[in-house]
N, C-alpha and C positions, 0 to 999 in steps of 0.2 A: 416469166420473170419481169420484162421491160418490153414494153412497146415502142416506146420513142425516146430519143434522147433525154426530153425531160423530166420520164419520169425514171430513167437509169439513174441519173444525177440526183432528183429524190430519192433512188433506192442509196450510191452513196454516203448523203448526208445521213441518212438512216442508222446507217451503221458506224459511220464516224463519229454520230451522238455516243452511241453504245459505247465507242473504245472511250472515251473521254471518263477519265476518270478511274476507269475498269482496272483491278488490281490482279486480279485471279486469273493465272495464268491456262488453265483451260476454256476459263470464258474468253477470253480476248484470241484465241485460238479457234474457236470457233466461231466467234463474230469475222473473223479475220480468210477464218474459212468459206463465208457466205457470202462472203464479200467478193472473195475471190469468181464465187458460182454465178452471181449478177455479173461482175465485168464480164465475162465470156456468153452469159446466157446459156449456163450449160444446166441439167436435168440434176444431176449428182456431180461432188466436189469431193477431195479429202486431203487432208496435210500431213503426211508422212516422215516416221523419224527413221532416221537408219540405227540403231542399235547397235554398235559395233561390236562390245560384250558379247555378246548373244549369239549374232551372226544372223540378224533378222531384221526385215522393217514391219515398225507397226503406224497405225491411224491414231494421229492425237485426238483430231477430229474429222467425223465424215460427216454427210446428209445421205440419206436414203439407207442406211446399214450400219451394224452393227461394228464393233470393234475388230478391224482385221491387222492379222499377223503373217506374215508370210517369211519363209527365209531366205534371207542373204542371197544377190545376184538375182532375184527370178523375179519374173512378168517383165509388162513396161516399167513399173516403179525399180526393178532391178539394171533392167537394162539406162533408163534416162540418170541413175545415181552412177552407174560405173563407167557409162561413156561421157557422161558430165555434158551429155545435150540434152536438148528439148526435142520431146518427139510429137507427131499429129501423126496419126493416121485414120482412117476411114473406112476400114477393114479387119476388122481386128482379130477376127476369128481365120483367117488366111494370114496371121501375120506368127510369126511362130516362137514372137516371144510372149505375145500373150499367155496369160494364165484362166484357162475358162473354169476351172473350177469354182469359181464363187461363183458363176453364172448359170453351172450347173446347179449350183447347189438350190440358189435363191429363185431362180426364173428369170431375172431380168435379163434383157438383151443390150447388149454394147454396142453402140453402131460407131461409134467415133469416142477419140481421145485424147486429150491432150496433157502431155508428161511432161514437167518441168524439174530439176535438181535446182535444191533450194543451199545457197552457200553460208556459210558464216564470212565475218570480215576476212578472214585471210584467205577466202577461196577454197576452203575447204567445204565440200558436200556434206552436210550435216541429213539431208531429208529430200522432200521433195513433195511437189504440187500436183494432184492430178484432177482433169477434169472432163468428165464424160458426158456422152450425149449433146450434143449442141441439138437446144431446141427450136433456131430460127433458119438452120441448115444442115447439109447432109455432113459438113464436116467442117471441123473448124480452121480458122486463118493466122495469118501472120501478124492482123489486128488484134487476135485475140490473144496471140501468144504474146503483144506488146501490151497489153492490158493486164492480163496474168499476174505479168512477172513483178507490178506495183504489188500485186499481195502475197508473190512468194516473199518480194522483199523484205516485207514487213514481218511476215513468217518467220522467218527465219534471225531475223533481228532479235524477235522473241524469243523464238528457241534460243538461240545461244544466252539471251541474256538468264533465262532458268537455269540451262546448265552452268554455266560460270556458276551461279547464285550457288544450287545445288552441291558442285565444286567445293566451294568456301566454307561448304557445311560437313564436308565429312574429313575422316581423320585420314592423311594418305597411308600412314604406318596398315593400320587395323581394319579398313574400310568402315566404321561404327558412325552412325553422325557424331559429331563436337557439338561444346557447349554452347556454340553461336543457334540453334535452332532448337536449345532447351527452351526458350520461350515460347515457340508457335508448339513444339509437342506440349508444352504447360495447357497451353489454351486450348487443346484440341482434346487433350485428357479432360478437362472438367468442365466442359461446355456444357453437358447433360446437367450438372449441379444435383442430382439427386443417385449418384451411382456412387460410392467407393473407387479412390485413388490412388495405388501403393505407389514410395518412392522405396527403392532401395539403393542408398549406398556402400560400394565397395572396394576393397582393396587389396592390391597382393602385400602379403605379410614378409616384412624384411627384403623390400625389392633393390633395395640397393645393396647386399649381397647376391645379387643377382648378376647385377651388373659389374660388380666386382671381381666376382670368380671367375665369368664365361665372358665378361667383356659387352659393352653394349647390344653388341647384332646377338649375342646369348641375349640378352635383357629383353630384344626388339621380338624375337622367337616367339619366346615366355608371351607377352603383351596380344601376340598374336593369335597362337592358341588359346590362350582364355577368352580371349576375344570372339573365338568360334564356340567354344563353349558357353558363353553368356548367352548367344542368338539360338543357340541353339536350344536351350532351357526357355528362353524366353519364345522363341517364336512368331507368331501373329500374334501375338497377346498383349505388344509391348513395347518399349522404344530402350533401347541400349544405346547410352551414351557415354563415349571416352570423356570423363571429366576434364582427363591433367594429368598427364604421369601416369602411373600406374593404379588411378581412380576411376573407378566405371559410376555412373547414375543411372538404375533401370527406371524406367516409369511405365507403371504396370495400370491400365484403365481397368474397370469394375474390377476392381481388387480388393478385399478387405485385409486388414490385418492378420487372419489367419491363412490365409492364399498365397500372402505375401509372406509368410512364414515357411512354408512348405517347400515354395520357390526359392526360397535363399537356403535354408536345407537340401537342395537338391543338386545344388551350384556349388556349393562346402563341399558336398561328398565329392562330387566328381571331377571338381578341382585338388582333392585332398589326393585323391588315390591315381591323378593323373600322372604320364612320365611324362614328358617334355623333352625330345631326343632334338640336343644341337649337335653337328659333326658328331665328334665320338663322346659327348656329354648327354649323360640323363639327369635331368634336371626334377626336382620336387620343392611345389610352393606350397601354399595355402591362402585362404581368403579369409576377412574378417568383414562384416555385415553390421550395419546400423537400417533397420524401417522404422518407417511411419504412415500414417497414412497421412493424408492431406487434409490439410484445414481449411476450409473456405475463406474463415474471416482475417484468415493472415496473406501476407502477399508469398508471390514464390520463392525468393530469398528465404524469404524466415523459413518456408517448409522446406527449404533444403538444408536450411541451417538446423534443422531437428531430427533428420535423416544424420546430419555430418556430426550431429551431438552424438549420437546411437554407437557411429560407428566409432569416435574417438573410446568409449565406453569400451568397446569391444576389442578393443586395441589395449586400452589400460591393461586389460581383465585378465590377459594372456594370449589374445590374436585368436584365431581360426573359429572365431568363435560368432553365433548371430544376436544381438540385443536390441530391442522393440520396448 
C-alpha cells in the first residue's frame, strides 16, 4: 500500500481528488472504502450495512471479494455492531466469534482484524468498517483504529444521507416509490434510446366511496393491497409509482404497446375479481388504465400527460376499463 508517510499522504490526496465531485453513491463508497484500506495499510477492506428489515448485514463495498451477506448478530461485524465497540484482534480463528466460512469457502487466510460500528448523527449503528490483514504487522493498533475511524466517519455520513434520500422517495402508506424519483426512473428507462418504453397510468375507480363507506384506514387497506398487486404483476420488469391518491404510474422498460397492454389487462382482472377484507368489511373496486408508450422527442411531463389523457378517456367511457 504505502511505504513512507509521503507517499500515504499521496495515497490520500488520491482519493480525495476522486470524492471531489463524485455524485454516485456506490462510487464514493467505495473510493471511501479504499481509502479506508490505505489508512490502516490493511490487505482487504469492506463497509457494511446492517439491514434491519431483513435481519442481515451486507457489503456495500469490499476489495478482495465478492458481495457478502451474512445474518443478523453473527461474526466480528455482528458482534462490533451489537456491542457498539471496536474490536482488533490477531487470532481469529481461536476467537469464537468469527465466521470461518467465507474463509472456507474462498482460501484465504485471516490473520488479524479490525472491526469498527459505523454511527449515524444520533448514535445510532447504522453499519460498520472492517479491515483485515494488516500488511506492515502481525496485527493492528490503536493508531490504526484512530485512523480508521476518519473513514468510517465519512462512511457513514454517506450512508445516512442515501438513506434519508431513499426515505423521502417512497411512499410511508404503500411502501411504492413517490413521484419525487419519477425523474431518475424516467432517465434510467430511456437511457438505451433505442428499446420501447410503456407508461401506464391508473386508478381506482370511485375511490372516494371508498373512503366514505369504510372510512379512511378502509380507504388506506384498499390503497395497500393494490399496491401489492401492482408489484406483483409488475415485478423486476418495472417501477410502480404511487402518483397521488389513489393514482399509480408504472414505468415499464423495453415495453411496447402491446406488452403494456396485456400488463394492464392482467391488473384489471385481478383487481376486478379481488376481495379486499377490512374488519368485518369485503370490499370490491376496480381500475381504469390509460398507456402509451414514450416519445423521445417530447419531454417527460408531456409523456405523462398522454398516459393521463388515455386514462381520463377511460374514465369518461365507463371506468374499469384500458385505452391506448
Amino acid at each position: 500500500m504505502y511505504d513512507n508517510a509521503e507517499g500515504m499522504l499521496h495515497g490520500i490526496f488520491h482519493y480525495m481528488n476522486l470524492l471531489i465531485g463524485e455524485k454516485d453513491f456506490n462510487k464514493t463508497i467505495r473510493i471511501l472504502t479504499d481509502l479506508g484500506r490505505l489508512l490502516v495499510n490493511s490487505d482487504r477492506a469492506s463497509f457494511w450495512y446492517w439491514d434491519k428489515e431483513k435481519g442481515q448485514y451486507w457489503t456495500l463495498a469490499s476489495s478482495g471479494t465478492e458481495k457478502i451477506v451474512v445474518p443478523e448478530g453473527s461474526g466480528i461485524i455482528g458482534a462490533a455492531i451489537m456491542s457498539k465497540e471496536t474490536i482488533m484482534i490477531d487470532n481469529p480463528y481461536e476467537d469464537e466469534r468469527f465466521n470461518q466460512e467465507v474463509d472456507k469457502q474462498t482460501g484465504y487466510v485471516t490473520k488479524s482484524i479490525l472491526c469498527m460500528p459505523v454511527n449515524n448523527e444520533q448514535g445510532e449503528v447504522i453499519g460498520a468498517y472492517q479491515a483485515i490483514n494488516k500488511l506492515d504487522a502481525d496485527c493492528f493498533n490503536n493508531e490504526d483504529m484512530s485512523r480508521l475511524a476518519l473513514a468510517a466517519v465519512y462512511c457513514g455520513k454517506v450512508l445516512e444521507a442515501h438513506l434519508l434520500q431513499n426515505i423521502s422517495r417512497v411512499d410511508k402508506l404503500t411502501g411504492l416509490k413517490n413521484r419525487h424519483i419519477f425523474d431518475e426512473v424516467y432517465r434510467n428507462a430511456v437511457v438505451d434510446g433505442t428499446k420501447p418504453v410503456a407508461l401506464i397510468m391508473c386508478d381506482i375507480d370511485f375511490f372516494k366511496k371508498v373512503n366514505d363507506n369504510y372510512g379512511h384506514n378502509g380507504g388506506d387497506s384498499v390503497l395497500i393491497n393494490i399496491s401489492k398487486i401492482l408489484l406483483g404483476c409488475v415485478g423486476q420488469d418495472g417501477t410502480v409509482i404511487r402518483w397521488g391518491g389513489e393514482e399509480f404510474l408504472l414505468v415499464l422498460p423495453d415495453c411496447d404497446l402491446e406488452k403494456a397492454i396485456v400488463m394492464a389487462e392482467l391488473i384489471r382482472r385481478k383487481v376486478e375479481t379481488a376481495m379486499f377484507i377490512y374488519g368485518e368489511h369485503h370490499i370490491k373496486v376496480t381500475m381504469s388504465f390509460g398507456l402509451t408508450n414514450i416519445d423521445e422527442n417530447l419531454s417527460s411531463d408531456d409523456n405523462v400527460r398522454k398516459a393521463d389523457e388515455k386514462l381520463y378517456l377511460s374514465k369518461a367511457n365507463g371506468r374499469n376499463r384500458i385505452t391506448y
